[in-house]
VOFI-305017 format. One record per residue (C-alpha): x, z, y. Coordinates in pm, whole numbers, plus 50000, padded with zeros to 5 digits. Layout:
# residues N
XZY ...
END
This chain:
# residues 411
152204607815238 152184572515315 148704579615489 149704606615724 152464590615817 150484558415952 147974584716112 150814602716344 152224570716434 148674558916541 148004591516684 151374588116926 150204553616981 147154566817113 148734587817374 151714574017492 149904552117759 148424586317901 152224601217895 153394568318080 150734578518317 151944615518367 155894600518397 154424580118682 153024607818851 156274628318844 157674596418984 155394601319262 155874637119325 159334629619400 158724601719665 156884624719795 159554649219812 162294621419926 160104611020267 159854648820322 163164652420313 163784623520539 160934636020767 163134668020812 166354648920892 165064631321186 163464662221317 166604682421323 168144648621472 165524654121731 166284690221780 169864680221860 168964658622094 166484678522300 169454700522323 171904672822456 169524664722720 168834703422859 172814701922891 172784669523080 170084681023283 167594653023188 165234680223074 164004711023243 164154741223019 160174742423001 160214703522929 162864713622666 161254743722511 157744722022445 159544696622272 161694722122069 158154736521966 156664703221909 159724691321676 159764726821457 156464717921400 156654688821248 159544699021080 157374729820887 155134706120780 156964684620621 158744712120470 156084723820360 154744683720214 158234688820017 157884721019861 153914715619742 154974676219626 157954693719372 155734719519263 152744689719211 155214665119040 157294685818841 156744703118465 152984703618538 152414666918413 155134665618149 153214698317984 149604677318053 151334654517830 152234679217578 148914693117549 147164659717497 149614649617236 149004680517064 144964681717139 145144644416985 146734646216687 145604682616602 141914677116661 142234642816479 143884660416135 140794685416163 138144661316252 139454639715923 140034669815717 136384683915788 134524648515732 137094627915536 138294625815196 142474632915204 142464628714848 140594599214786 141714566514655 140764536514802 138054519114598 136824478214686 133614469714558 135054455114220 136964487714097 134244504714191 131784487813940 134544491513733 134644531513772 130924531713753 131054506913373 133694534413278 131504563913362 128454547613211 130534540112833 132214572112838 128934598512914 128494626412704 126604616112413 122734633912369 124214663512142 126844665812362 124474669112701 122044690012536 124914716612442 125974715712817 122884713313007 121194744213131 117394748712952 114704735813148 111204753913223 108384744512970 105764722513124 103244756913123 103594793212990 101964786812663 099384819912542 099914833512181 097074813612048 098574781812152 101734789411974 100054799611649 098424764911659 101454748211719 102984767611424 100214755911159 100914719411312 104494723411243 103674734210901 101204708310752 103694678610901 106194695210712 103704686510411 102794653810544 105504641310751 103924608910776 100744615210941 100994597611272 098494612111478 099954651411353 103234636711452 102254622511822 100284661411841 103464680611776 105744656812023 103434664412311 102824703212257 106194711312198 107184691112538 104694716512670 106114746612557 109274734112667 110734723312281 112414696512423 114374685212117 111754693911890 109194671212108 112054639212076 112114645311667 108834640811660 108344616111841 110964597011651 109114602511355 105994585611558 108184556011584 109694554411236 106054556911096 104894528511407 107964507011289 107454469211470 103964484411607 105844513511793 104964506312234 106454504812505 104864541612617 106364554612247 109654544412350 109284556412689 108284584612589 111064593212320 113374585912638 111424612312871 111624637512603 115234631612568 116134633112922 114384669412939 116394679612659 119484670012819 118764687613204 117554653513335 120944634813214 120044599813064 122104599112770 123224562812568 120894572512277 118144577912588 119024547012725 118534530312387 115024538612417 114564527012756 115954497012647 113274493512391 110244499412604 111174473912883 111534446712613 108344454012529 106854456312905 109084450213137 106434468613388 106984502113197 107254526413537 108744554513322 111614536013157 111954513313504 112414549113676 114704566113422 116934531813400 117704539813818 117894570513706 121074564013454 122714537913734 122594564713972 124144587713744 127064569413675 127584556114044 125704521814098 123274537914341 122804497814416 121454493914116 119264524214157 117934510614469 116864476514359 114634491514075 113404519514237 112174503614562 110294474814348 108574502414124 107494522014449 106074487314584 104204481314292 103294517414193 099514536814287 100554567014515 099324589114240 101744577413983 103984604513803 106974589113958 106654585414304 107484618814417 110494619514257 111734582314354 110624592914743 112324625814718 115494607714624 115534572814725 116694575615106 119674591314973 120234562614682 119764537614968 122854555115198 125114557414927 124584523114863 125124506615191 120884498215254 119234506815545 115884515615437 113504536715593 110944552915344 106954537115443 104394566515474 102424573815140 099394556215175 095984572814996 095594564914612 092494544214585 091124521714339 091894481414355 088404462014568 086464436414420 084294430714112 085374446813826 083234442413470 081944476413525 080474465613863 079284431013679 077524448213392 075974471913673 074364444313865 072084437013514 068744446213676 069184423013996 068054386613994 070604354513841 070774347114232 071304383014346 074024391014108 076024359714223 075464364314518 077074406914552 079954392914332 081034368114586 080514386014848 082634410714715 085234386114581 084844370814978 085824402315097 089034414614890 090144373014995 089524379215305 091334414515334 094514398615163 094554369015353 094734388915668 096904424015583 098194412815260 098234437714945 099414444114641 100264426014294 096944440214132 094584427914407 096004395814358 095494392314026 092184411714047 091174380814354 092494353714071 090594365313797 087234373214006 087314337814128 087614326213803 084674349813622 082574330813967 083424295013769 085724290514162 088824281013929 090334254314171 090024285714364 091644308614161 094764284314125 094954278914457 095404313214529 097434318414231 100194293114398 100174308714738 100994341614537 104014326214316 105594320114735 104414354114814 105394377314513 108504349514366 111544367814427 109974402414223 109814389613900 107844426913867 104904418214094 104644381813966 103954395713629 101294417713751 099714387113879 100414364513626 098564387513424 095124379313660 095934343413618 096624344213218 092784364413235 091664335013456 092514304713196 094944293713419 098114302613334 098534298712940 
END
């Protein structure tokens, strides 16, 4: 109530300086309408005295009869100024006013009403993460998500042989419920068929059999299946798992994707942003989750106050330079040959980055090249000028750390 209140006062704020302006121009229609009036008087005055002459005989009566004409002339137009100034000045203004009040304050309780949020409380930054450390403790647990989330298409229509082989899996496991490789089988086909909860039992068992050896992809992949299960709703048992595959590679662009995922589910879409933007950066343009971060990430960067425009998708294509494929290749050529393709190649990919830049892998592709070519006071130069390029993404400097741990530089 409080609200509206300030609004109408604001609103009738708003147009009282245009009413002040429509009182003025009543005042105006009746000065108008005043000097008329006094127009008038002296013409009849005039009349009179025209008469007063043609008795005194200072006037002939043609003399006398032009000025009567000229006079009543002037006299119907100014009675006629009067009558147009009163109907000018008069109610139409004071209505004008009306009408603007009304057109104000009723077009600004629709305009709010259709775009605004009446009901709203208002939220500063720190309540908000406060709502949004709420939400996050207080989600449905996965039981609970699963029961409410509608059932998601399997990954493809599976044919009645499939099934039947999925149906012997299911029963030797139940036999030997400790056979890894049967275990990692049955998570993936029944993700496939669309099992969803079967597919995150199983692959539970994959990680109870794993124990300390269990990866970041097993954990990753316990989350995905978990998520499905639940509609796509990233659960604190899913989140677990997450957990447990970035502390094992913090690079993990499943669980890095599914962690926005969660923030933007329970309303830190700043969060969301932060990780999803670096995993795009760092990501191949064919990887799983770039469609779905692009689809969604313009949006995540509104709500959270970023402007951001998304880059185009550029082509997926593989990393240049030597790789130890391309090495091993060069076998038939001369000592001097060989060297000589593998630094020209390694020239080139220096060159490229050095002028356009590129990603974390080239990088550490360029650092360990130079150091397979015995260039190591190479390779560490280039490996500092790429801890001032990549040093506030602790994401990409692990990428190319990685080139200079291959290198022997970086212990």
């Amino acid at each position: 109530m409080i609200f509206w209140i300030i609004a109408l006062v604001i609103a009738l704020l708003a147009t009282a300086p245009l009413a002040v302006a429509f009182r003025r121009a009543r005042g105006i229609g009746r000065l108008d309408t005043s000097k008329a009036e006094v127009e008038m008087g002296v013409y009849r005055d005039q009349l009179s005295e025209v008469e007063r002459d043609l008795e005194r005989g200072m006037l002939s009566p043609e003399d006398a009869k032009r000025a009567k004409l000229e006079i009543s002339r002037r006299l119907l137009v100014a009675d006629t100024a009067r009558t147009k100034a009163d109907t000018t000045g008069g109610k139409a203004p004071l209505l004008g006013a009306v009408a603007l009040v009304v057109a104000v304050t009723g077009g600004g309780v629709w305009l709010y009403s259709d775009l605004g949020a009446p009901n709203y409380e208002d939220l500063p930054m720190s309540r908000r993460f406060e709502v949004a450390a709420e939400n996050r403790a207080n989600r449905p647990l996965q039981v609970e998500a699963e029961a409410k989330a509608p059932a998601l298409p399997a990954l493809q229509e599976p044919d009645p042989r499939h099934m039947e082989l999925l149906t012997k899996l299911r029963t030797a496991l139940a036999e030997r419920p400790d056979d890894v490789q049967g275990q990692t089988l049955l998570a993936r086909n029944e993700a496939v068929v669309g099992n969803y909860r079967a597919a995150y039992e199983a692959q539970q068992q994959v990680i109870r059999i794993k124990g300390e050896t269990a990866t970041a992809d097993d954990y990753a992949d316990l989350a995905d299946m978990m998520i499905l299960a639940a509609g796509g709703f990233v659960s604190p048992e899913a989140e677990t798992a997450l957990s447990k595959a970035l502390a094992r590679d913090p690079q993990n662009g499943a669980a890095i994707y599914y962690t926005g995922l969660m923030f933007a589910q329970t309303g830190r879409p700043d969060m969301t942003f932060r990780l999803w933007n670096g995993l795009l950066d760092s990501s191949q343009p064919d990887a799983p989750w770039v469609p779905a971060i692009r689809g969604q990430i313009e949006a995540v960067a509104q709500a959270a106050g970023v402007r951001y425009t998304l880059p185009p998708l550029a082509e997926a294509s593989t990393l240049s330079g030597p790789s130890a494929a391309d090495i091993e290749n060069a076998a038939d050529m001369t000592p001097e040959e060989r060297q000589d393709m593998i630094r020209g190649m390694v020239d080139g990919l220096s060159a490229r980055l050095a002028n356009a830049g590129g990603t974390p892998e080239e990088w550490s592709r360029l650092i360990s090249s130079l150091a397979m070519l015995g260039d190591t006071a190479r390779a560490t130069a280039i490996w500092k000028e790429a801890q001032v390029i990549f040093g506030a993404s602790p994401e990409a400097m692990a990428i190319v750390r990685g080139g200079a741990v291959q290198a022997g530089i970086v212990q």
